[in-house]
C-alpha positions in Angstrom: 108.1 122.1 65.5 111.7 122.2 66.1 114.3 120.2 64.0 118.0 119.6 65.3 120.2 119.9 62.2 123.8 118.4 62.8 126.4 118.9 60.3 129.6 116.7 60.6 132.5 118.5 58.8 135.4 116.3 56.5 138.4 116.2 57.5 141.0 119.5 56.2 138.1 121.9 55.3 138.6 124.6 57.1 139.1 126.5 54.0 136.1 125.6 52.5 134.1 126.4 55.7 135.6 130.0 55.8 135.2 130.7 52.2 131.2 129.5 52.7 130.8 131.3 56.5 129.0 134.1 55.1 126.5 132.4 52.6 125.9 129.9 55.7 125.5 132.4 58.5 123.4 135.1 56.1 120.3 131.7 56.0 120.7 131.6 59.7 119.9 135.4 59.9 117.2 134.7 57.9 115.8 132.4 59.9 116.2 134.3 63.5 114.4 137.0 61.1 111.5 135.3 60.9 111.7 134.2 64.5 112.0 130.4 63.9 116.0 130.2 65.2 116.6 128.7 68.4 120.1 128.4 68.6 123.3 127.9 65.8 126.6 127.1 66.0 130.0 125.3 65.5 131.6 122.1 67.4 135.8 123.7 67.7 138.0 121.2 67.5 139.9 121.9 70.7 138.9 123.3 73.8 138.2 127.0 72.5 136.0 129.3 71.3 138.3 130.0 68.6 140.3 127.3 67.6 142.5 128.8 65.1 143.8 126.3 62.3 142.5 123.3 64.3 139.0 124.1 63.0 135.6 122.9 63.4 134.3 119.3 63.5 131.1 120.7 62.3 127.7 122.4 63.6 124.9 122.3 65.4 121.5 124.1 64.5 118.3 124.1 66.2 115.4 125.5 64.2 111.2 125.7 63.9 110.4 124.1 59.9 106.8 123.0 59.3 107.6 119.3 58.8 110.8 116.7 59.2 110.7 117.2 55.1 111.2 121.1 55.4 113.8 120.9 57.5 115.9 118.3 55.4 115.6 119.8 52.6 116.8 123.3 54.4 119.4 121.3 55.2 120.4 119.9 52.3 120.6 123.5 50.3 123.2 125.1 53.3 126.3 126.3 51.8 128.3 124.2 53.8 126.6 121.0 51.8 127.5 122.7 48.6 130.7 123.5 49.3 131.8 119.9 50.3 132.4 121.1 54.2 129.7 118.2 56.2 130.3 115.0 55.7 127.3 114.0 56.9 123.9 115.8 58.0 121.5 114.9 60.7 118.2 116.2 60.7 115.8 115.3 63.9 112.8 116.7 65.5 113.3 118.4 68.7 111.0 119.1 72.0 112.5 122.2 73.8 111.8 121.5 77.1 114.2 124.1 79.2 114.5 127.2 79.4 111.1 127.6 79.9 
């Protein structure tokens, strides 16, 4: 099934979120790897692709785990977690309906 992994980023970590990018995006290649990556990426903080020094306000990641528990705990190991970037993490099962 498919599991909707939101990350809400603290305030004034853009540095933090750059320093981690690569450890972050390098599980996310894993992932679309093994064919199990829907979709990833980050919320900008203004209306751009790239925001500049205004940041992120966090990301969004859609991806296939076995169960709500694999998914969490996924979520819980990203870099971004470690590295004190989301504030919070949602993690929520998700029925891809369209595209077909």
């Amino acid at each position: 099934m498919f599991y909707a992994i939101v990350g809400e980023d603290r305030p004034d970590t853009l540095a933090q979120r750059l320093a981690a990018r690569p450890a972050h995006v390098e599980r996310l290649k894993a992932l679309q790897e093994e064919g199990r990556l829907l979709l990833a990426g980050p919320f900008p903080a203004i209306d751009s692709p790239d925001p500049g020094p205004a940041g992120f306000l966090g990301s969004l990641i859609v991806a296939e785990f076995a169960s709500l528990e694999d998914a969490r705990d996924w979520a819980e190991t990203d870099p971004y977690v470690a590295a004190g970037v989301y504030a919070a993490v949602a993690v929520k099962p998700f029925k891809k309906v369209l595209p077909a």
